[in-house]
Every structure is written in structure tokens, then in C-alpha cells.
matplotlib code that plots the C-alpha trace (Angstrom):
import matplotlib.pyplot as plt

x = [10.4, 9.3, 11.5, 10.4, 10.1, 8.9, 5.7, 5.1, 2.0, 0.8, -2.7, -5.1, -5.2, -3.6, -5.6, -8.4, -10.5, -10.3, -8.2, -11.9, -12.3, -9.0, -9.4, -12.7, -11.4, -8.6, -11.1, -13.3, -10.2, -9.2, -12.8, -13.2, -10.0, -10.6, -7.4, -7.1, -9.1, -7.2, -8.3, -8.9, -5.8, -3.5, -4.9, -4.5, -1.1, -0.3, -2.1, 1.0, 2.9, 3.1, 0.1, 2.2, 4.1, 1.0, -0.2, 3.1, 2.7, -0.6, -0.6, 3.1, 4.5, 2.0, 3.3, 5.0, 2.6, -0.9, -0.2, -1.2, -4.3, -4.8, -4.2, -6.5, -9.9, -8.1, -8.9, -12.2, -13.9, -11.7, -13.3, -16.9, -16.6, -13.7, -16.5, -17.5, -14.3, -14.1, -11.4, -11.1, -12.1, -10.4, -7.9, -8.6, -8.2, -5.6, -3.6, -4.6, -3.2, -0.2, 0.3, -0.7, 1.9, 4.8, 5.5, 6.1, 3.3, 3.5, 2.8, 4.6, 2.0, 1.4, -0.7, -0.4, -0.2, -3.7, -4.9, -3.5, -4.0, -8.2, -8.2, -6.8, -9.5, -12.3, -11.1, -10.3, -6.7, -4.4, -3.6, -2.4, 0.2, 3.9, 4.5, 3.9, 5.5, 3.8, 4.8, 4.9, 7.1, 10.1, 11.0, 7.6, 7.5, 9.6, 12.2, 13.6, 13.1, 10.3, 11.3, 15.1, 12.9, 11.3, 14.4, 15.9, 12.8, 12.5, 16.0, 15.4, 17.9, 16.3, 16.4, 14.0, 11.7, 8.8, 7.1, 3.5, 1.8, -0.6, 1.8, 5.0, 6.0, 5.5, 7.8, 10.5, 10.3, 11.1, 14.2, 15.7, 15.8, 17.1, 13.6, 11.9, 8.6, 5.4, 2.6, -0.6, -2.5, -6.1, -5.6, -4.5, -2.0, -2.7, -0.8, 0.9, 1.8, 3.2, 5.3, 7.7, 8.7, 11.2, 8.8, 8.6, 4.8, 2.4, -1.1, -4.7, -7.3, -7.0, -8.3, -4.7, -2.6, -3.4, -3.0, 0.4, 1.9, 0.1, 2.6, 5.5, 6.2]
y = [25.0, 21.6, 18.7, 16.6, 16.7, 13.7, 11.9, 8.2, 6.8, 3.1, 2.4, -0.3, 0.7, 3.9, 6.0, 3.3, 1.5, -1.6, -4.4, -5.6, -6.4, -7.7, -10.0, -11.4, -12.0, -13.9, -15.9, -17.1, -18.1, -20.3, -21.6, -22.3, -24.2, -26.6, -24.9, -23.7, -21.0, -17.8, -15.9, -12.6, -11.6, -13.8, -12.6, -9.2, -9.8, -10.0, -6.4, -4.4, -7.3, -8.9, -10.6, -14.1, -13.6, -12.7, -16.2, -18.1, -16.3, -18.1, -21.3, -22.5, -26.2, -25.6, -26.8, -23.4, -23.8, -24.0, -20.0, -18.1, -19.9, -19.0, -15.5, -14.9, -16.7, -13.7, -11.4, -12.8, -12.1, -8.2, -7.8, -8.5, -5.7, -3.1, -0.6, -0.5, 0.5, 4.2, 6.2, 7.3, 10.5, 13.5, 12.1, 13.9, 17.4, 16.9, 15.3, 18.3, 21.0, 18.8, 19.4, 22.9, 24.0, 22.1, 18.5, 16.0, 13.1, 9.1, 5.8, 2.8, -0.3, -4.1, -3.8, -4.4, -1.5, -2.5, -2.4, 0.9, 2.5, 1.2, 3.1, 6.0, 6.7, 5.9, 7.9, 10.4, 10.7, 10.6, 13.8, 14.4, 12.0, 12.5, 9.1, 5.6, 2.6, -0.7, -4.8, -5.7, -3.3, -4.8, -5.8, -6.0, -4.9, -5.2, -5.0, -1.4, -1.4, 0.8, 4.0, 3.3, 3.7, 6.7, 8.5, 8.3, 9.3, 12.3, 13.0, 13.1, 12.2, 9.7, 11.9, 14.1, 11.7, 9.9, 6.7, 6.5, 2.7, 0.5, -2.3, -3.2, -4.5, -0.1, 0.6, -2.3, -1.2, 2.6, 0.9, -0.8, 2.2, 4.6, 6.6, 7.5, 5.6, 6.7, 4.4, 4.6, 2.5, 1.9, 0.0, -3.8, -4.0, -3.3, -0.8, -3.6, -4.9, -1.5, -0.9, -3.1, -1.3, 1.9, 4.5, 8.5, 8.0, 6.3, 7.6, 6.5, 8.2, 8.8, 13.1, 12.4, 11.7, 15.1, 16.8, 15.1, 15.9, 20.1, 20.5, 17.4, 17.0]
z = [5.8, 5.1, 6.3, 3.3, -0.2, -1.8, 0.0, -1.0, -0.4, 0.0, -1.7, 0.2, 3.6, 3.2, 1.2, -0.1, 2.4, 0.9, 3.2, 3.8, 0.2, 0.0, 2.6, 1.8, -2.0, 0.0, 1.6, -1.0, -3.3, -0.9, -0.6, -4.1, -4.8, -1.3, 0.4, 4.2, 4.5, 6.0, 9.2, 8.6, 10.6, 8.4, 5.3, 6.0, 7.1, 3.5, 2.3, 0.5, -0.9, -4.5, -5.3, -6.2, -3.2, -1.0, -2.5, -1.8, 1.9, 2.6, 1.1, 1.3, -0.3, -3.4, -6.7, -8.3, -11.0, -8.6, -7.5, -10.9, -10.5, -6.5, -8.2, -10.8, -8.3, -6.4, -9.0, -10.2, -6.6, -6.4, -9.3, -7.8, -5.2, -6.3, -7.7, -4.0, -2.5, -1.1, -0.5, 3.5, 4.4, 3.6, 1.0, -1.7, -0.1, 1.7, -1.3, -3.2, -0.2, 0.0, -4.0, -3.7, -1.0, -3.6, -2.6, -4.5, -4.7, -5.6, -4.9, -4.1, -4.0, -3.7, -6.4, -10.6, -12.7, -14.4, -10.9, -9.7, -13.2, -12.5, -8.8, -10.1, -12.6, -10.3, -7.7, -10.0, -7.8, -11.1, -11.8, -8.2, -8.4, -9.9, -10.1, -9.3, -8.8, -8.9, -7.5, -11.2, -12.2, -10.1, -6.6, -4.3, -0.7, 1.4, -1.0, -1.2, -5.0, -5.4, -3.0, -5.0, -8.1, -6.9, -5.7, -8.9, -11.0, -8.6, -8.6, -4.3, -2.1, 0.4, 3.5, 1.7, 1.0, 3.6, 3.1, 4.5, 4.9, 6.8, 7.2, 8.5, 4.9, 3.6, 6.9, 6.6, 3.3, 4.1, 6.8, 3.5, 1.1, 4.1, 4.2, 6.9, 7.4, 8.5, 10.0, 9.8, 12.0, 10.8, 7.9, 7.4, 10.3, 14.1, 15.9, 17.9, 15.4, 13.4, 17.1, 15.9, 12.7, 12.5, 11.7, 12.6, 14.0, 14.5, 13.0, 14.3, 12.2, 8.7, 9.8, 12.1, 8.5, 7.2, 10.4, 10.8, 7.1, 7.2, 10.7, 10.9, 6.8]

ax = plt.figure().add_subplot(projection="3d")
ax.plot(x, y, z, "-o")
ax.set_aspect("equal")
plt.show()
């Protein structure tokens, strides 16, 4: 009998290997408009939240209106590489076994809906996924807003339901909205850092996330 119903997936880091990408577009933002530039540990610190808020994160005591414009160089350089961005290995099957033996599939993600909508179709992932909640369509991470979302549209009550991220923002997150987190920790966040969080597990392959949900969820 499973012990879960509902599994919630995080996007960069989790399934998509992109927190390089991420970072780099980071990087070069902050390069073209003369600002610190961030290390690549504090830039991937912010993988999983808001975009505006990720900004806000990096470079605090800009004027309100500078951070839209931190935000879209952001965009111009994730736009450069995105077509370049793989999933990790394995996700597609073992999404599809999960959906065959009856769960219930979605996303919660730092990302836009434009953005998520664009990864879906060219990972051709959509169809395996229920629903998806995005950090412009409410409260970002690590407000509890999306998994609340999620447990209403499912009609799940939140012990049935697990949340599966890279970062301590996905498992602080899962703490908030009463839902069991799961970590995974090759993505954006160290394990050392993820051993601070609530969480179920801790994960350290993406082969070891499949294994895991086929005999734990």
C-alpha cells in the first residue's frame, strides 16, 4: 500500500540539470549591470525561489525599481543556454512508472509559468503531470502557498502528499504546509546544508530518487 498519494516535484535541480545555467545567468547579470558579482555558492543559494525575490536576495538596498531590470539581463542570458539544459537521468521513466502504478504527479517551482510551460514542452514531461504550481502564480518558496494550492486542487489531505526538492527553501517549504519533505542532494544545495531541514531522506543520486519513491512512497 503506498504511504503517499500526491508527489510534488521541484524543477531546476530536481528533475532538470540546470542550477549550472542558473547560476552562470546569475553571474553575468550582475556583470553587465557593474554590481557584486555572486560566488557560485551564493547564487545557487537562491535556486527554488521567486525570481524578484532571488534578485532582492543577492543584491540587497537596490532602489525597488532597479530589480525588474536585474531580472530580465537574468532572462536574456537563461535564454542563451535553456535549449541546452537536460533532464537527469532516469526522470522520464521513472515519472512514467510512478504514474503508471496511480499517483498523483505535480510541480511546485521557483520558476514563471511561461518558464515552466517552455520546459515542459521540450522535455516533453507535460502530459505526466496533474498539475503545477508556479512562483507567479502566488506565494514563492518558502511560503507554504503552493503545496496549500496543490492540496486543494487535488482534494489531498497533506499527510498524503510528499514534497521532493534540491533546496532547503522546497523542504522549509514542505515544514510550512505540514508535508513531508524529501531531499535530494545533488542539485543546488549541499547535503550539509539540506541536514538542517525537516525532511524524510536524504537522496544522493538522482538513480537513488527513483529507487527511494518504487520502495519508501
Amino acid at each position: 500500500m503506498s504511504r503517499y498519494h500526491l508527489l510534488v516535484f521541484d524543477w531546476d535541480g530536481t528533475l532538470s540539470d540546470s542550477a549550472a545555467l542558473i547560476v552562470r545567468s546569475i553571474q553575468r547579470s550582475a556583470e553587465d549591470l557593474s554590481l557584486p558579482v555572486p560566488t557560485d555558492a551564493q547564487a545557487s543559494y537562491i535556486i527554488g525561489l521567486g525570481l524578484i525575490d532571488a534578485m532582492k536576495h543577492l543584491f540587497p538596498g537596490l532602489a525597488e525599481e532597479f530589480y525588474p531590470k536585474v531580472a530580465d539581463r537574468y532572462r536574456v542570458h537563461w535564454m542563451v543556454g535553456y535549449r541546452d539544459v537536460v533532464l537527469f537521468p532516469g526522470v522520464e521513466t521513472g515519472l512514467r512508472r510512478l504514474k503508471e502504478r496511480g499517483y498523483q504527479l505535480a510541480v511546485a517551482t521557483g520558476k514563471s509559468r511561461k518558464g515552466l510551460d517552455t520546459a515542459l514542452e521540450q522535455t516533453g514531461l507535460a502530459s505526466l503531470f496533474d498539475r503545477s504550481r508556479c512562483a507567479d502564480e502566488g506565494m514563492p518558496k518558502p511560503h507554504p502557498d503552493m503545496l496549500f494550492y496543490l492540496l486543494d486542487a487535488f482534494g489531498t489531505d497533506a499527510a498524503d502528499a510528499l514534497m521532493i526538492g534540491d533546496t532547503t527553501h522546497d523542504l522549509d517549504m514542505a515544514s510550512a504546509a505540514g508535508v513531508d519533505g524529501l531531499a535530494v542532494c545533488y542539485g543546488a544545495h549541499p547535503a550539509e546544508q539540506l541536514s538542517t531541514a525537516q525532511k524524510v531522506h536524504c537522496i544522493d543520486t538522482p538513480a537513488g530518487l527513483w529507487t527511494w519513491l518504487n520502495e519508501n512512497a
